[in-house]
C-alpha positions as CSV (number, residue, x, y, z in Angstrom):
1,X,140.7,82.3,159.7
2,X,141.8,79.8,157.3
3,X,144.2,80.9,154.4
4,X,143.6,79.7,150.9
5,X,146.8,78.0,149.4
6,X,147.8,79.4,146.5
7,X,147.8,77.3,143.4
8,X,151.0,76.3,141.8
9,X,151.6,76.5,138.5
10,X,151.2,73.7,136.7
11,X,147.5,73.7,138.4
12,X,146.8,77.3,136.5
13,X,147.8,75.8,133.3
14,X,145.5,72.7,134.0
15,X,142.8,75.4,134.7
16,X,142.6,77.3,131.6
17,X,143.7,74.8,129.4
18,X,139.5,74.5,128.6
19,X,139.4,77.7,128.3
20,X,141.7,78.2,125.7
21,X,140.9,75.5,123.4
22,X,137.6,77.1,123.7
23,X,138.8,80.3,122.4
24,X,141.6,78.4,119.6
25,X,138.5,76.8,118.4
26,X,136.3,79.9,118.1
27,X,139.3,82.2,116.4
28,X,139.9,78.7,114.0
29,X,136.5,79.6,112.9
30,X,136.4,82.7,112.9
31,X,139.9,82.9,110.9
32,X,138.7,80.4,108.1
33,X,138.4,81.6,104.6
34,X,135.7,79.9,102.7
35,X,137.6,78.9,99.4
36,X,133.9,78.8,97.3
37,X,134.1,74.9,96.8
38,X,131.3,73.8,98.8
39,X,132.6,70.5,99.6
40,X,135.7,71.5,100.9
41,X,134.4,74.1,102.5
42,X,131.4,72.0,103.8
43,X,134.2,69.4,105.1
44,X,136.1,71.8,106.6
45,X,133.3,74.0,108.6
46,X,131.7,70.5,109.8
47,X,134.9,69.2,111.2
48,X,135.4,72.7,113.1
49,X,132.0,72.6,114.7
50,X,132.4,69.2,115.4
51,X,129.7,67.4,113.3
52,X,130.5,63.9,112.8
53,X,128.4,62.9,110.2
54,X,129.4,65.3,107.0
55,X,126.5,65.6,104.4
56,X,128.0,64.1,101.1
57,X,128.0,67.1,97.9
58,X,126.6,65.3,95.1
59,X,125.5,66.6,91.6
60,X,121.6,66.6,91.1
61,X,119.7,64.4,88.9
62,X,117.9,66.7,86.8
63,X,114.3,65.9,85.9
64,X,114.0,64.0,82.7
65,X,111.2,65.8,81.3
66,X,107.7,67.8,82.2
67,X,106.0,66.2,84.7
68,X,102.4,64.2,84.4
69,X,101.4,66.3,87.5
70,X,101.5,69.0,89.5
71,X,102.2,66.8,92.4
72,X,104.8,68.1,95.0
73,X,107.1,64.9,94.6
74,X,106.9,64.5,91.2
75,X,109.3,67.8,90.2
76,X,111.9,66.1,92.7
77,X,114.2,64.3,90.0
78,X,114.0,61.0,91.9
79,X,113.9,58.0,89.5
80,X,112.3,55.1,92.5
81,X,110.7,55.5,95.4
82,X,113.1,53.9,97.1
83,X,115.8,56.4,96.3
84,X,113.0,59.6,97.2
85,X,112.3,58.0,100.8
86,X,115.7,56.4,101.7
87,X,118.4,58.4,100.0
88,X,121.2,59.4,101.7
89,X,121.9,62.5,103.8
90,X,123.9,64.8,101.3
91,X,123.8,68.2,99.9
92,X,122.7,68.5,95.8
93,X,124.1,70.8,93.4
94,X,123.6,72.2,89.9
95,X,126.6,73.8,88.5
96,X,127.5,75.6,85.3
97,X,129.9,73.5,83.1
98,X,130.9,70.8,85.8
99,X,132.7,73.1,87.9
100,X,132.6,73.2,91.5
101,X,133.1,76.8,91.8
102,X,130.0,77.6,89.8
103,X,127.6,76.6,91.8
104,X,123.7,78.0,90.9
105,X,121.3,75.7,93.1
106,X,121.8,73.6,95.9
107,X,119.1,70.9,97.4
108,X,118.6,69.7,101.3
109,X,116.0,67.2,100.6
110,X,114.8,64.3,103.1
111,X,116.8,65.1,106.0
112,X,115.9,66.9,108.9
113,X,118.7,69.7,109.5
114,X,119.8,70.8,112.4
115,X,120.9,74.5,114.1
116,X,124.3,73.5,113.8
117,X,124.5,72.6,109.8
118,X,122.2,75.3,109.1
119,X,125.0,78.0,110.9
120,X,127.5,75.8,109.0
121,X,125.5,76.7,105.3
122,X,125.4,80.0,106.7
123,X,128.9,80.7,106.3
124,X,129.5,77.8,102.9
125,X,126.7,79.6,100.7
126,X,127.8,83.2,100.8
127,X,130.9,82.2,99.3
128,X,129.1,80.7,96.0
129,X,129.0,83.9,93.6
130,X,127.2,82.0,91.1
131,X,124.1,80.9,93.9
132,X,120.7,81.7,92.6
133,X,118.4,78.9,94.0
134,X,118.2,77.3,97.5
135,X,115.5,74.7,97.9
136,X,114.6,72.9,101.2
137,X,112.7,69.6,100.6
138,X,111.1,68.0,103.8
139,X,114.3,69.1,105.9
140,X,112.6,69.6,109.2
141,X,112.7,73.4,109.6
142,X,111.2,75.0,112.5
143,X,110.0,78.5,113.9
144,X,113.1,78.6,115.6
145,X,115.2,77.5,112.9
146,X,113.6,80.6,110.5
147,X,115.4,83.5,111.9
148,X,118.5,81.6,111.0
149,X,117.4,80.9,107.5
150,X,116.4,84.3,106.9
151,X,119.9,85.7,108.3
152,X,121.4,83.4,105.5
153,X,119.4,85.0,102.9
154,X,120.7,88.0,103.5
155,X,124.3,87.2,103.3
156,X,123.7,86.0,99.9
157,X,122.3,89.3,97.6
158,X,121.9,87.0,94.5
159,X,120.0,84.4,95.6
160,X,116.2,85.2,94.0
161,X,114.6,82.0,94.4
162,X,113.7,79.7,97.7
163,X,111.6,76.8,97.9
164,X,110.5,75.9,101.2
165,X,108.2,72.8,100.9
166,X,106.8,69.9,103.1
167,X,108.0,72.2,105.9
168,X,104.9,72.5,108.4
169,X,105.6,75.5,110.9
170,X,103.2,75.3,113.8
171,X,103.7,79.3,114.0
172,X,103.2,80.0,110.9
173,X,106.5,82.0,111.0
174,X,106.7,82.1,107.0
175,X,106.4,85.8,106.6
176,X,109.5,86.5,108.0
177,X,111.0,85.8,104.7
178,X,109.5,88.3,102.9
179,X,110.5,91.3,106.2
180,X,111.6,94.7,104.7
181,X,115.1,93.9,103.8
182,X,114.2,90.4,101.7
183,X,115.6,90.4,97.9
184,X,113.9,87.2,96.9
185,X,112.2,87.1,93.6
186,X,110.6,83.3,93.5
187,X,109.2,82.2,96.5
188,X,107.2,78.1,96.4
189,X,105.9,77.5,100.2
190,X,103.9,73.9,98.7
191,X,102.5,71.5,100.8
192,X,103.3,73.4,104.4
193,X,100.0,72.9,105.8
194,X,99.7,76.8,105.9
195,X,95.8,78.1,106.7
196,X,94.2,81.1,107.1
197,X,96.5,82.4,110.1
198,X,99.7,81.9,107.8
199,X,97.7,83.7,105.0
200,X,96.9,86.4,106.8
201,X,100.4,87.1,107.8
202,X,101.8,86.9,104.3
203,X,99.1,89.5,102.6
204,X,100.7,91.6,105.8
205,X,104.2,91.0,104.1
206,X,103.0,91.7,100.2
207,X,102.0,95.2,101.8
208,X,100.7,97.9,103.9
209,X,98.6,101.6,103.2
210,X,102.4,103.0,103.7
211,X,105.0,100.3,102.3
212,X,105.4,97.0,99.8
213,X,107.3,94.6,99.0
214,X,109.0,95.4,95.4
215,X,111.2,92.3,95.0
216,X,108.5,89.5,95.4
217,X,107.7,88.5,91.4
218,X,106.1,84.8,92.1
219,X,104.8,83.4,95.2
220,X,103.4,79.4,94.9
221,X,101.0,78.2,98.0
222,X,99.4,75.5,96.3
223,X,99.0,71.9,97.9
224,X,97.8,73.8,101.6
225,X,94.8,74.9,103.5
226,X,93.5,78.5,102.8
227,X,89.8,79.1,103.0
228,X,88.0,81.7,101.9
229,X,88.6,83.7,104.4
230,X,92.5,82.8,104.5
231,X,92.3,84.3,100.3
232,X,90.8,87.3,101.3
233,X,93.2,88.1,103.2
234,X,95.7,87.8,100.5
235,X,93.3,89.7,98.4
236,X,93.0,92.5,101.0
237,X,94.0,91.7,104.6
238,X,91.1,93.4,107.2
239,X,92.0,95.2,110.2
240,X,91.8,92.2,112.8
241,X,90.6,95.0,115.5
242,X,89.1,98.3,114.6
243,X,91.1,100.8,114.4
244,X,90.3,103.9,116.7
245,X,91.4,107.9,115.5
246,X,94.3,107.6,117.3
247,X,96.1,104.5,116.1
248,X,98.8,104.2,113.9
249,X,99.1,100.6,112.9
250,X,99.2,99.8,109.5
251,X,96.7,98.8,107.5
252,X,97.6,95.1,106.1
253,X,96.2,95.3,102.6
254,X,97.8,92.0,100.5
255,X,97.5,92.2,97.1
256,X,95.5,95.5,97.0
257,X,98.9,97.6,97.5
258,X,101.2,95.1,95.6
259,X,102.5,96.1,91.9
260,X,105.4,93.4,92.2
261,X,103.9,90.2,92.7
262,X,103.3,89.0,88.6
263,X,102.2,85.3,89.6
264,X,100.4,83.8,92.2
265,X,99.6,80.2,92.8
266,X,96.7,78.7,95.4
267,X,95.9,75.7,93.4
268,X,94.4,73.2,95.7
269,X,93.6,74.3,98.4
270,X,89.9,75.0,100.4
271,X,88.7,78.4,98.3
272,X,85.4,78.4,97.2
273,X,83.1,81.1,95.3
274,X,83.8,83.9,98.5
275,X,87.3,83.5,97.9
276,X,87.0,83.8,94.3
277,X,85.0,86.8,94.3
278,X,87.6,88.6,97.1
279,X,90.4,87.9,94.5
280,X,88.1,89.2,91.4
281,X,87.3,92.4,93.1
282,X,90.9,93.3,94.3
283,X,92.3,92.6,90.5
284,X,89.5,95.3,88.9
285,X,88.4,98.6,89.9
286,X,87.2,99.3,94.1
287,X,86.1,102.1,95.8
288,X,88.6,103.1,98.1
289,X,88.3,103.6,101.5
290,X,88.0,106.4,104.3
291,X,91.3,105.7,105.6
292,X,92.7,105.4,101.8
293,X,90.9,108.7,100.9
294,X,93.1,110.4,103.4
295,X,96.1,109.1,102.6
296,X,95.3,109.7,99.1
297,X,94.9,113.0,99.4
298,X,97.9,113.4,101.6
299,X,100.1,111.9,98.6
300,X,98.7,114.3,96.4
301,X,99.5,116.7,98.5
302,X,102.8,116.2,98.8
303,X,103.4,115.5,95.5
304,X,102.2,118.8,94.0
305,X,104.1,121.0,97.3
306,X,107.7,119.3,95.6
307,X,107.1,119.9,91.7
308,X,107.1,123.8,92.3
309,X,110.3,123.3,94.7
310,X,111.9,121.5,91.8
311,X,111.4,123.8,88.9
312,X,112.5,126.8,91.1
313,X,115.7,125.4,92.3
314,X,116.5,124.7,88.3
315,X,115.4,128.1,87.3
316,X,117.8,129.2,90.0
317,X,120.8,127.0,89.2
318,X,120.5,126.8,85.6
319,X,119.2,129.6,83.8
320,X,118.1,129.4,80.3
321,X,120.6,130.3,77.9
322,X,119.3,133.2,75.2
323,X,121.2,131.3,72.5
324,X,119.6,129.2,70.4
325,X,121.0,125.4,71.1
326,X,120.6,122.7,68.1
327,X,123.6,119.7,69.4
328,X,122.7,116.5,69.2
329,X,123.5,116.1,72.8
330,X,120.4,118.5,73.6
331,X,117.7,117.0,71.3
332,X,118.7,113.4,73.4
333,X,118.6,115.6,76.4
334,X,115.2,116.3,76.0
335,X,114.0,113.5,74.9
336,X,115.5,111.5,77.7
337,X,113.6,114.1,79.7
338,X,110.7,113.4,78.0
339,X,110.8,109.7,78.2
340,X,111.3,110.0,82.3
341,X,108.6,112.1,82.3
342,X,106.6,109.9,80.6
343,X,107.9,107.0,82.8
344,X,107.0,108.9,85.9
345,X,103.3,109.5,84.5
346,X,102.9,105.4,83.7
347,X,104.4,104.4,87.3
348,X,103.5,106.6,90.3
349,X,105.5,106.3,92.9
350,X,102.2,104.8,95.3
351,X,99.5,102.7,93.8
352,X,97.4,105.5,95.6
353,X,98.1,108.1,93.4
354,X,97.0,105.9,90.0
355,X,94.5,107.7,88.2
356,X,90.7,107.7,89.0
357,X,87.5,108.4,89.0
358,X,84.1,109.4,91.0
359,X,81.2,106.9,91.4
360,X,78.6,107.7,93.3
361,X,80.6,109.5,95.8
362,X,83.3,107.1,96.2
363,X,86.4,107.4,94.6
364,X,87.6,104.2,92.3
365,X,91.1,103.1,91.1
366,X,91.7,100.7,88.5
367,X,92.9,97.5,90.8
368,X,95.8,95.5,90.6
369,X,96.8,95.3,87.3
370,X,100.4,94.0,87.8
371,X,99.4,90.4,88.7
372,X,99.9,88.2,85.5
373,X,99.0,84.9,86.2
374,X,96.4,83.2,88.8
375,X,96.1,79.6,89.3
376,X,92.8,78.5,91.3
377,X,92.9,75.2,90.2
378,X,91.8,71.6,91.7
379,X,93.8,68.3,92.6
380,X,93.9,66.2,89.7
381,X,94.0,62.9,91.6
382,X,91.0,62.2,88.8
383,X,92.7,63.1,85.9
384,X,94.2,59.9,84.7
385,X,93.5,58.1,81.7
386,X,90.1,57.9,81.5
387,X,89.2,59.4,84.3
388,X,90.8,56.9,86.6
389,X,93.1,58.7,89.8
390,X,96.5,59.0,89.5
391,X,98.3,56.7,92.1
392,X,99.7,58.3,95.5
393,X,103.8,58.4,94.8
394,X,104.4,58.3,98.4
395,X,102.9,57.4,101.5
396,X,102.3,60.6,103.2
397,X,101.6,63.0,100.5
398,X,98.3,61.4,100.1
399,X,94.8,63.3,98.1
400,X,93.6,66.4,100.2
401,X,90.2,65.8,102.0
402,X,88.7,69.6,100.4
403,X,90.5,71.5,97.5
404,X,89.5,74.3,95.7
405,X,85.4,74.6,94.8
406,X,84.8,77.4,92.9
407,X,81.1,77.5,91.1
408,X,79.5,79.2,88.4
409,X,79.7,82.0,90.5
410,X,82.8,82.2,90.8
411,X,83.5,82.1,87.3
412,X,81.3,84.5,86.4
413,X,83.3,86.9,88.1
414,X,86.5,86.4,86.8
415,X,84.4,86.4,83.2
416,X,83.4,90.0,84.0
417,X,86.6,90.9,85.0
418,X,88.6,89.7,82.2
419,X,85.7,91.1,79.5
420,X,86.7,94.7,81.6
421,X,90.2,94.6,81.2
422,X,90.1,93.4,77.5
423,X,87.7,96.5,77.2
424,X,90.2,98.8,79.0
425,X,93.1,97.3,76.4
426,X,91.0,99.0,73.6
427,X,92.5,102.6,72.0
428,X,91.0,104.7,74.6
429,X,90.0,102.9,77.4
430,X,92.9,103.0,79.5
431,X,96.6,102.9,79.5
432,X,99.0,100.7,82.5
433,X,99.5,97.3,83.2
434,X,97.7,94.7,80.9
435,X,95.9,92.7,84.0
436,X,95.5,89.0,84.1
437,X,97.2,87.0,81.0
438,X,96.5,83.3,82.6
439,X,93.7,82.1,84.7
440,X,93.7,78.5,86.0
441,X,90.2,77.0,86.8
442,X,90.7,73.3,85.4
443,X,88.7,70.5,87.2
444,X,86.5,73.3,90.2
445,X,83.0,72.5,90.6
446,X,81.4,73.7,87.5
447,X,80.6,71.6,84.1
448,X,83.5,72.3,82.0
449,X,81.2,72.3,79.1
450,X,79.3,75.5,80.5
451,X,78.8,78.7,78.4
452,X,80.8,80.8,80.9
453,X,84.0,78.6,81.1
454,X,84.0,78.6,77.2
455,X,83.9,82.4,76.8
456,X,86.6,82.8,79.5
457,X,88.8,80.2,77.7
458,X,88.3,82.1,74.2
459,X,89.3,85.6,76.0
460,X,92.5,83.9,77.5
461,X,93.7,82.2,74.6
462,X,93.8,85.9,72.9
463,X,95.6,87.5,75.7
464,X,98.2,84.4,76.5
465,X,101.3,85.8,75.5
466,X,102.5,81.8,74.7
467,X,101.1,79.4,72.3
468,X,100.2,76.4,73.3
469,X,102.4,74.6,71.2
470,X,105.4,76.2,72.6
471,X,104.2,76.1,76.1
472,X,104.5,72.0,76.0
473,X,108.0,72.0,75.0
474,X,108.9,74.4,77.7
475,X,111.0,72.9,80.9
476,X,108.9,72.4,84.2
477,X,109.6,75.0,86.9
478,X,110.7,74.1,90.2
479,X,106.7,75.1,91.2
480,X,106.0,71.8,89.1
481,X,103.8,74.0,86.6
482,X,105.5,73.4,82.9
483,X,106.4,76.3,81.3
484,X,105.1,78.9,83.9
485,X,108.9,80.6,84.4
486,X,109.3,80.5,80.6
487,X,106.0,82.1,79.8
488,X,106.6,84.7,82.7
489,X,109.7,85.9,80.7
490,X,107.9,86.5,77.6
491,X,105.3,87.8,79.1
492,X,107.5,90.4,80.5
493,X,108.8,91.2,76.7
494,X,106.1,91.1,75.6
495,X,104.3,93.8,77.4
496,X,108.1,95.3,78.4
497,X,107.1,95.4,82.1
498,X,109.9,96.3,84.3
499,X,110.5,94.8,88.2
């Protein structure tokens, strides 16, 4: 047999030389402190995972004033088309005061990113303390790319607000932002092409008979495809299968289980009067369900097992003192103690154990009252001066072939629901949330001079927590609504509701 020569050497060194820049260049990674200047940092992580062309960090053009339109391209601070549809590839940024440490937004818009610079933001963006906004304009994100982006999310706890638009996913993986451990606040998933699979998946995310998402406090999916069918499931997601004694999947339940979620947009989409009357019946009183019934009761249940368990363990621990006790320190005692109590009473712990009532054998909860705002309304491709469209602003993003088509019948049911809640506002008729404040049903298929319409207008204007006037000089949000983030604050001071 042969014998193998043994390598001298200069031929081992030759061998692992790969190797080792291999490993230099991981632990050169790995050892790099991000200094929380995203350009340098940007520079630096680009030219260590060997990216040759480094996005430039430029400041943002902000938007000059409200938009004429809700259109998705108009809220993108672009001054010619030109610029929108041949800009360069670079990184936008809002900072506080000029300076590149405070960093509160940043903008990929127009380029497609790839795996690479999206594990090279993941490492850049957590180091930005002041981060609050991250918005992804046509970048070419895919399924794949999603797990990724949601791992970056979590690195950075104070980022509320993500805007994911003109971003088609062909798996509709967009519900894995909103999984169990997300802390976003403002979500805008515009123009994505999402339909009724997507929107099923999403009421799944807003929440379950057993768990909800309590972070989520606006969610915009205007400019897409959602049916009827694709609404009710946001309303109240179905069982897709029926569900046999001994399963224990979770019923999917969208907005019926949500007390988080205070604005929702699904302006122009495909929802008609079905739709419409899914969302109506979800936002007022419903009869709850067998399933619901027994979970219910098992709440209950539970609930009045632990109150004696708690009142013996204080009797135990801290017997009552014979003496009589007039601090100051006491009296704020109790009336802290009072004030949780109260608390407690106005919030249960599951929308389940709200209080209701018996009708006709069923028993009825009040409905989501937490949800704020609803916008249901139609392109306005034929709202220009008089009458005439508005022209396209870019080639692709032209007007949808169906939109929103919601009738008389529609409207009469958010009329009744609205007339309810004002009812229920009344000394005596109920206590909680105070239910719908905005309804938006400009330009659907009803006459806008119809009886209906009017009376629904008159009921709003009383319960719209902003005038008009001050609504117009508001700032447009990034959902390209004017004055929907500022009327969302006061509506929240206004009826002091807490997230």
């Amino acid at each position: 047999m042969r014998r193998r020569r043994e390598r001298t050497p200069r031929e081992k060194a030759a061998a692992a030389a790969p190797e080792e820049e291999v490993k230099k260049g991981e632990q050169g990674a790995e050892e790099y402190q991000c200094s929380g200047v995203l350009e340098q940092d940007l520079a630096e992580l680009c030219a260590r995972a060997g990216i040759v062309t480094v996005p430039a960090v430029t400041p943002r053009v902000s938007p000059a004033g409200p938009t004429d339109g809700p259109h998705p391209c108009a809220v993108e601070g672009l001054e010619t088309l030109g610029e929108r549809w041949h800009g360069q590839r670079c990184v936008q940024v809002e900072t506080e005061h000029d300076d590149p440490r405070s960093v509160r937004e940043v903008f990929v818009r127009d380029w497609s990113i790839e795996e690479e610079m999206l594990g090279v933001l993941g490492k850049c963006l957590p180091a930005l303390p002041h981060l609050r906004a991250l918005h992804f304009w046509r970048a070419g994100l895919t399924d794949r790319l999603l797990p990724a982006l949601t791992a970056l999310l979590a690195r950075c706890p104070g980022l509320g607000t993500l805007s994911l638009e003109g971003n088609p996913l062909p798996e509709h993986s967009f519900h894995l932002l909103l999984g169990p451990g997300s802390t976003l606040s403002h979500l805008s998933l515009r123009n994505n092409g999402i339909g009724d699979e997507a929107a099923r998946l999403l009421g799944q995310s807003l929440s379950t008979l057993g768990s909800s998402n309590r972070s989520l406090v606006s969610l915009v999916l205007s400019f897409n495809h959602i049916s009827d069918l694709g609404a009710g499931h946001i309303a109240q997601v179905p069982p897709p299968l029926p569900l046999s004694a001994f399963s224990v999947r979770p019923l999917p339940k969208g907005l019926r289980w949500n007390r988080s979620l205070l604005s929702l947009s699904l302006a122009h989409n495909e929802i008609g009067d079905e739709g419409a009357l899914r969302m109506a019946e979800v936002l007022g009183p419903f009869a709850l369900t067998h399933a619901e019934v027994v979970e219910r009761r098992r709440l209950l249940l539970a609930e009045a097992m632990e109150k004696p368990q708690a009142v013996s363990v204080v009797s135990v621990t801290a017997p009552a003192d014979p003496r009589p006790t007039r601090s100051r320190g006491a009296k704020a005692a109790s009336k802290e103690q009072r004030s949780t109590e109260a608390q407690d009473a106005a919030e249960p712990s599951h929308p389940l154990l709200e209080p209701g009532w018996h009708r006709q054998g069923q028993v009825v909860v009040p409905g989501n009252r937490a949800l704020l705002n609803l916008n249901l309304s139609r392109e306005c491709w034929g709202g220009g001066p008089g009458g005439a469209p508005f022209p396209p602003l870019c080639p692709i993003c032209a007007p949808p072939l169906a939109d929103n088509r919601i009738t008389e019948r529609g409207l009469a049911a958010f009329l009744a629901l609205l007339q309810g809640q004002q009812q229920e506002e009344q000394p005596g008729g109920g206590t909680g949330r105070p239910g719908l404040l905005r309804l938006s049903l400009q330009r659907n298929s009803f006459p806008p001079s119809c009886e209906a319409f009017a009376q629904l207008q008159e009921l709003l204007q009383r319960r719209d927590p902003v005038p008009k006037a001050r609504e117009e000089q508001a700032p447009p949000d990034p959902e390209g609504e004017p004055g929907a983030f500022f009327w969302g604050e006061k509506a929240k001071k206004k009826h002091n509701l807490k997230i």
